[in-house]
N, C-alpha and C positions, 0 to 999 in steps of 0.2 A: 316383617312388620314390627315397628320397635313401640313401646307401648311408653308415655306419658313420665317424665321423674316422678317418681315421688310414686307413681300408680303403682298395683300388682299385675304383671304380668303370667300369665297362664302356661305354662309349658306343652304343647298339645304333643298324639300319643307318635307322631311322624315327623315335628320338627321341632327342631332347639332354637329356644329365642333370647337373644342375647340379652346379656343387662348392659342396662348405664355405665361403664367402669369409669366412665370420670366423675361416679358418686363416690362421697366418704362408704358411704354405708351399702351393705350390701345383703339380703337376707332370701334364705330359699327354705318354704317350707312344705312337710306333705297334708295334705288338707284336702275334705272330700275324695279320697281315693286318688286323688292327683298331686300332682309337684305345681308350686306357683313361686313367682321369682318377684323381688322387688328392690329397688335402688333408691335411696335418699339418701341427703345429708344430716335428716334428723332420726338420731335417735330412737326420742317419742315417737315417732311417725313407724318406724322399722318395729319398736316393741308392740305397739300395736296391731300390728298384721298378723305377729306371731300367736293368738287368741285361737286356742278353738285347735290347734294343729296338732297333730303326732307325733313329729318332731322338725326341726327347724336348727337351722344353722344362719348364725349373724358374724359378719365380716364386716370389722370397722373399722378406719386407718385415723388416726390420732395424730393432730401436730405435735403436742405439749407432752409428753409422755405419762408423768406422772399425776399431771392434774386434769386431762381428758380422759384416762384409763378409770381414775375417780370416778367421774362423773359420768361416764359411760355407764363401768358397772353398777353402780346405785342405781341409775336410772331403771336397767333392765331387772332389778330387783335383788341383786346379790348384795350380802352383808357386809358388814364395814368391814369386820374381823375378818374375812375371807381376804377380800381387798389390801387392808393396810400389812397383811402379812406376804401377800406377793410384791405386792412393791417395795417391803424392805428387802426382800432378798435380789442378789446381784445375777450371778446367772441361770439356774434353775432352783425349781422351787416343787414341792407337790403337798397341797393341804388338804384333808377330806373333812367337811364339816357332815357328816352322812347326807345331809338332805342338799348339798350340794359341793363341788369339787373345783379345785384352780390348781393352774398348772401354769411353770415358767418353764418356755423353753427357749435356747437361742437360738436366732436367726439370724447368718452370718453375712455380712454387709461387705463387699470390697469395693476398690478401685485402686487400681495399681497393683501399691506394697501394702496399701492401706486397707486395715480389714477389720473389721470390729462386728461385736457381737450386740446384734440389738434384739431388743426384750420382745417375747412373742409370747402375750397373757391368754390363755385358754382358762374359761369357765364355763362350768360344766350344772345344769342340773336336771330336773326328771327329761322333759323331752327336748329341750336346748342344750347347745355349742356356742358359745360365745366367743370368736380369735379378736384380739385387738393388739395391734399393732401403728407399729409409725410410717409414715411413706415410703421409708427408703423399704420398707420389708415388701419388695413388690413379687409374691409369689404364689397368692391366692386369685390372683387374674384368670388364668386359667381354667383353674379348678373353678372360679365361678361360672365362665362360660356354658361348663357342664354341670353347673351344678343339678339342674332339673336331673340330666341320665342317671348324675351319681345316687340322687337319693330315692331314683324308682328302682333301680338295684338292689335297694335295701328289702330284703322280706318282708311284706306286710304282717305276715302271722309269727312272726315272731315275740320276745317279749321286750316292753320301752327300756332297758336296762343293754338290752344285745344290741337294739338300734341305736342307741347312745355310743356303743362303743365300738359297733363296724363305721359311724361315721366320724367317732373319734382318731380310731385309727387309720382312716386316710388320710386325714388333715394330717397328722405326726408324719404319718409317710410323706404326702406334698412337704411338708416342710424340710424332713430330711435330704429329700431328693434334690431340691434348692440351693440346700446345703452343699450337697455334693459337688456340683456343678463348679461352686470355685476352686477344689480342688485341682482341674484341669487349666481354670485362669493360675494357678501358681505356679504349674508346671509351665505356662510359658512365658510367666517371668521369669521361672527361674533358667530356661534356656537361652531369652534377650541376654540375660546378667554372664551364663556362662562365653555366649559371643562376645561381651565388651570386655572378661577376664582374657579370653587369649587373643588380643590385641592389644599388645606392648606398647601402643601408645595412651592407652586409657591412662588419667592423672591416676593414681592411688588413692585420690581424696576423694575422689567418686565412687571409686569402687567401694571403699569402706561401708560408707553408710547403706550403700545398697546390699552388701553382704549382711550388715545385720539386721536390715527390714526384711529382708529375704526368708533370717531365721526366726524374725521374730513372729513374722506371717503364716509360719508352718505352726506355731507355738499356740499362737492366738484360735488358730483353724482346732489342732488335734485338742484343746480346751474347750472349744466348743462341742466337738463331737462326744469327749467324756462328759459334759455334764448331761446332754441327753441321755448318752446311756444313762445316768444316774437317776434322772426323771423316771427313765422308764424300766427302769428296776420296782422303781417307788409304785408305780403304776401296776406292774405285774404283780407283785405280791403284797401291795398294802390291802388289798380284799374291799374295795369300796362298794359300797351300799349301791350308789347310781352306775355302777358298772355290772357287766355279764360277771358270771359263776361257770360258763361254756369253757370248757378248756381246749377246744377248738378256736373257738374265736382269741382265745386270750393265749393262743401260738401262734396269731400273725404277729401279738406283742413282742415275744421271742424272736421270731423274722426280725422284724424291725431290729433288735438290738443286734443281732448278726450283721446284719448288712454292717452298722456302726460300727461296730469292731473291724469289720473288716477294711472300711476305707480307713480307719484309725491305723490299721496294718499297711495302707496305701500309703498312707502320708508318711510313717515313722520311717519305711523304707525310702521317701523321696528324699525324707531328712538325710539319711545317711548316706543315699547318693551323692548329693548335695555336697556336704561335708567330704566323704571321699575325694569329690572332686575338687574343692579348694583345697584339701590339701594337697593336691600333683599339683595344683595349681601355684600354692605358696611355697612348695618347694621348687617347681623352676625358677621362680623370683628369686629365692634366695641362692641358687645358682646364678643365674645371671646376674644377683647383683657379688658373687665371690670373684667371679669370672673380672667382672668391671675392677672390685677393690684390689686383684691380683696385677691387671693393665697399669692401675694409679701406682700400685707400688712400685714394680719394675720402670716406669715412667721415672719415679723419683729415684730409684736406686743409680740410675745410669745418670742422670742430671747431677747425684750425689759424687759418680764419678768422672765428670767430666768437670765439675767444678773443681773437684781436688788435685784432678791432673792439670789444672790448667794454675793451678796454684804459683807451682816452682816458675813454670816459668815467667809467669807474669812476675815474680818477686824476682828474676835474677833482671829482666827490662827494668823493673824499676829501678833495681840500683844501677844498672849499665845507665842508664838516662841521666843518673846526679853526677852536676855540672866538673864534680869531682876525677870522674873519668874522661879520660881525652882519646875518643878513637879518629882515626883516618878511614881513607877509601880502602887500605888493604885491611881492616879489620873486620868490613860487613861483613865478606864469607863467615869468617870464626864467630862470628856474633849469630848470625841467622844458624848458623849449624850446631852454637849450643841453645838456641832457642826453640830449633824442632828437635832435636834429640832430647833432652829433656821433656818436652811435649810427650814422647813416644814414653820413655821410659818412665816417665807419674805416669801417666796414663794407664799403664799395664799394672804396674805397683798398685795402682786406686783398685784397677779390677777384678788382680788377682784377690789382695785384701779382703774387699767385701766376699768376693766368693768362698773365700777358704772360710773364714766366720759364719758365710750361710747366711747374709743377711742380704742375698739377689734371689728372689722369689723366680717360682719357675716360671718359664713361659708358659702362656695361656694358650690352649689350643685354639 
């Protein structure tokens, strides 16, 4: 049973009810003892719902980036100051104004070679989760479907500072996890790319550019996975007011940078696979192309010697030919017999010559 845009829908205790996902906005909060779910494309509509609640998580997708992320966060009540200092920074960010907190973190966008890091704004205060993000960052779908499980999970006796941040730290986990995922889309570009390098017919001109989209898509990738780690460095020991003091809780923060490091150790070794393998790769080329320049030279070395052996005797026809010499029929023999012997002997002189100087390259295997 799907419930009305724009209405709240009720999560009941034996089934999951989906939201709208072709709404902008998407918000789930715990209220009366229960989870309630709701989909708009308005803002105001979404901030409204969230009155009265224990905590609540809002999921907004933004065309404009930097001038809907504006007018987003104003709307739901967070300060300029907070705001105008996340959006100047480029890929992560961590500000605590104590009574409330924003965070930048990337989220990594591909297609192909192409892979870019787009901006994923988290703000944070007493019992709100604020993610706002652009379209392409399609990885909170999911995690909204469940959103009602995820936040009956949450301990109700707990305190709203530990609830802020078990639900902060799943959203950083879904989003890192997202992250991950293209790591395996590189891995099989980079195998397409290895198949088109060992076929000798590939132009060079293609390969080129694809070898350094290649590296530069691992670059772009392990850039984004440091600067999360760096976010959540910030996060683990900046001490923020709206976060737990649990040093339990605040060791799944730890987890999380583990895992980081280690696809960071994923990638750096695919780098160097990679790498490894263009160079066998650019040394057979350079083989095969000595191989080729060794053929053109021997090519030209023998042309060199067949032209110089054919020197002499073409210069003795010419002059036998001026109108100066008078031969008969009994002088063909003697004429053709010093024109191939001559032949024979430049011929040999051309190639002893070159060889004894050492300028006949070896034969090519």
């Amino acid at each position: 049973m799907a419930g009305e845009q724009g209405s709240p829908i009720t999560a009941g205790e034996s089934h999951e009810i989906l939201p709208a996902y072709e709404e902008r906005g998407f918000c789930v909060v715990c209220k009366n003892g229960g989870t309630q779910t709701t989909a708009s494309r308005s803002i105001g509509d979404i901030m409204a719902f969230t009155g009265g609640t224990d905590l609540a998580w809002i999921d907004y997708v933004v065309e404009d980036v930097e001038h809907d992320v504006r007018t987003a966060a104003l709307t739901l009540g967070f300060s300029e100051l907070l705001i105008n200092t996340l959006l100047k920074s480029q890929k992560t960010a961590y500000e605590d104004l104590d009574d409330e907190l924003g965070l930048l973190l990337p989220a990594i966008y591909m297609q192909g070679f192409d892979i870019r890091l787009e901006p994923l704004y988290i703000f944070i205060r007493k019992n709100v989760i604020v993610t706002l993000h652009s379209r392409e960052v399609r990885r909170f779908f999911r995690m909204r479907r469940y959103a009602g499980t995820l936040m009956r999970k949450i301990p109700a006796n707990i305190l709203p500072s530990d609830k802020i941040t078990h639900l902060l730290i799943r959203i950083i986990d879904e989003n890192n996890s997202r992250n991950f995922d293209y790591l395996s889309g590189i891995e099989e570009q980079g195998d397409t790319l290895s198949r088109e390098l060992a076929d000798p017919k590939t132009p060079r001109e293609v390969i080129g550019p694809k070898i350094y989209l290649m590296k530069h898509a691992l670059i772009v990738y392990v850039g984004g996975l440091w600067a999360t780690v760096d976010t959540l460095n910030s996060l683990r020991y900046g001490d923020a007011e709206l976060l737990t003091d649990d040093e339990k809780i605040l060791g799944r923060i730890n987890a999380l940078i583990g895992e980081l490091q280690a696809q960071i150790g994923l990638a750096e070794h695919l780098s160097e696979v990679l790498a490894s393998g263009l160079e066998v790769l650019q040394s057979i080329y350079n083989n095969q192309l000595q191989i080729l320049n060794n053929k053109l030279a021997l090519l030209g070395a023998y042309l060199a010697i067949i032209a110089t052996a054919l020197l002499v005797p073409n210069t003795i026809a010419t002059v036998a030919g001026n109108s100066m010499f008078q031969f008969n029929a009994t002088h063909i023999p003697l004429y053709l017999g010093t024109i191939v012997t001559t032949t024979i002997i430049s011929t040999f002189l051309a190639w002893w010559g070159v060889k004894r100087l050492g300028l006949l390259p070896e034969t090519p295997d």
